[in-house]
C-alpha angles and dihedrals in degrees: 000000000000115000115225103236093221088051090050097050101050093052089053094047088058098060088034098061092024099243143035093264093052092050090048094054089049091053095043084239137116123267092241087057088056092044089055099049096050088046089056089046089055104050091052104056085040104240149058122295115167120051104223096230139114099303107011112233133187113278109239081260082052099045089083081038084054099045096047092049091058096042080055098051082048107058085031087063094044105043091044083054114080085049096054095238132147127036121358088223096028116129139191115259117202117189111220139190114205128159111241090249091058090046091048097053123022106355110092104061090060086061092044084052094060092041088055088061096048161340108293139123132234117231102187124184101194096217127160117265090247100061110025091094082072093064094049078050085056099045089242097128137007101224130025134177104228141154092236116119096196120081118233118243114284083009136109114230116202137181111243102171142260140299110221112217127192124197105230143151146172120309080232097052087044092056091042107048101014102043092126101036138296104276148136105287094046106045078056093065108026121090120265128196118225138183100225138304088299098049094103095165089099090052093050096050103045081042095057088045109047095024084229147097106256125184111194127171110289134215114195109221104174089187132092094210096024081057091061095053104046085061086049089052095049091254093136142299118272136151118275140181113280084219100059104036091046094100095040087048089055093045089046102238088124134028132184120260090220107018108223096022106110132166120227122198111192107211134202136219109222127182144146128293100241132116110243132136102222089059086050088061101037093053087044093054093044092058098051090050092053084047090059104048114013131078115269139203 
């Protein structure tokens, strides 16, 4: 079965720019054009593929639809420019997955690196490590930073190092809930930060030292740098990155609930098995980023 390219495009546009009329506007078409083409499309592979929501995102019959039609866009781009063809302003999206802390830190100049080389567009999904993998499963992006060992399938998986993460807090909170030592009791009642439902670094390390499941009061800080401060204000404790508390630990605004015990995540560069050279650059420079700044060997 040939897929008509129109057809292709618009359906990537839609999941792209989140609705039809965002699609439409990226065309250059009307959204009755781009209704009628997915409905084509469609019609054609004989079931839904779009679920109509805001925004609109890939059923799961869409989600290998989604994936192919990016991988399309991508070797299109790189094999029309070294001719000079499409669009005179037309740049290369890529589509990424990267947890909050690595974006925070030593991610982005990677990405400058590869702007610096061309013209392209960063697409990010900030996900936690321990779920990005699942948006690489769904096509919804073509590299992710995740904490996932095992490649997806069609896809390279690559060490890339560890985040180092220390478990610190206020003087104040210190002298207040951990007068008497960190231990079990009172990690148990005293309040712990944490990034969302998803955040599970709290739960490791009272669980490694403790060697049980503890439930403490939780305050939700979906921020990396929010999350810092909220430690500095007394808010609660939580694990940072060493990377970004190590000036606050020398001036003494924080200080680590159990100095020396820190907690490493190794994480992984995944990304598609094509050949583009967009994605060459992209996984070099990252490399060399996570080199820089993350724990190694």
């Amino acid at each position: 079965m040939q897929i008509d390219s129109r057809q292709l495009a618009a359906f990537d546009a839609v999941l792209r720019e989140g609705s039809f009329d965002g699609a439409a506007r990226a065309l250059h078409v009307t959204p009755s054009a781009i209704s009628q083409r997915i409905k084509g499309l469609e019609e054609r592979m004989g079931r839904v593929l779009i679920q109509r929501a805001s925004p609109c995102v890939a059923t799961p019959a869409g989600q290998a639809l989604q994936r192919h039609a990016q991988q399309v866009r991508l070797l299109e781009a790189d094999a029309l420019r070294p001719f000079g063809l499409g669009a005179p302003d037309a740049v290369l999206p890529l589509a990424l997955a990267v947890n909050a802390d690595s974006l925070a830190t030593w991610f982005v100049p990677a990405l400058a690196a590869v702007q610096a080389a061309g013209p392209v567009s960063f697409e990010l999904r900030v996900e936690d490590q321990d779920h990005s993998a699942l948006l690489l499963r769904e096509g919804r992006v073509m590299a992710a930073v995740t904490a996932e060992p095992q490649a997806v399938q069609g896809c390279v998986v690559e060490p890339l190092g560890a985040m180092r993460y220390l478990a610190v807090a206020s003087p104040a909170f210190m002298a207040r809930h951990f007068a008497h030592g960190v231990d079990a009791a009172a990690l148990a009642a005293a309040p712990c930060n944490v990034f969302n439902a998803k955040d599970a670094l709290q739960a490791r390390f009272m669980r490694r030292l403790t060697r049980k499941p503890l439930a403490p009061p939780l305050h939700r800080v979906p921020g990396t740098h929010g999350f810092v401060h909220a430690a500095v204000q007394g808010l609660g404790w939580g694990m940072n990155p060493q990377v970004l508390v190590a000036g606050l630990l020398a001036r003494g605004d924080l200080v680590e609930l159990v100095p020396g015990q820190s907690l490493d995540v190794a994480l992984y560069w995944q990304h598609w098995r094509v050949e583009s050279q967009a994605l060459r650059l992209l996984t070099g420079a990252v490399h060399a980023a996570a080199a820089a700044m993350l724990e190694q060997g």
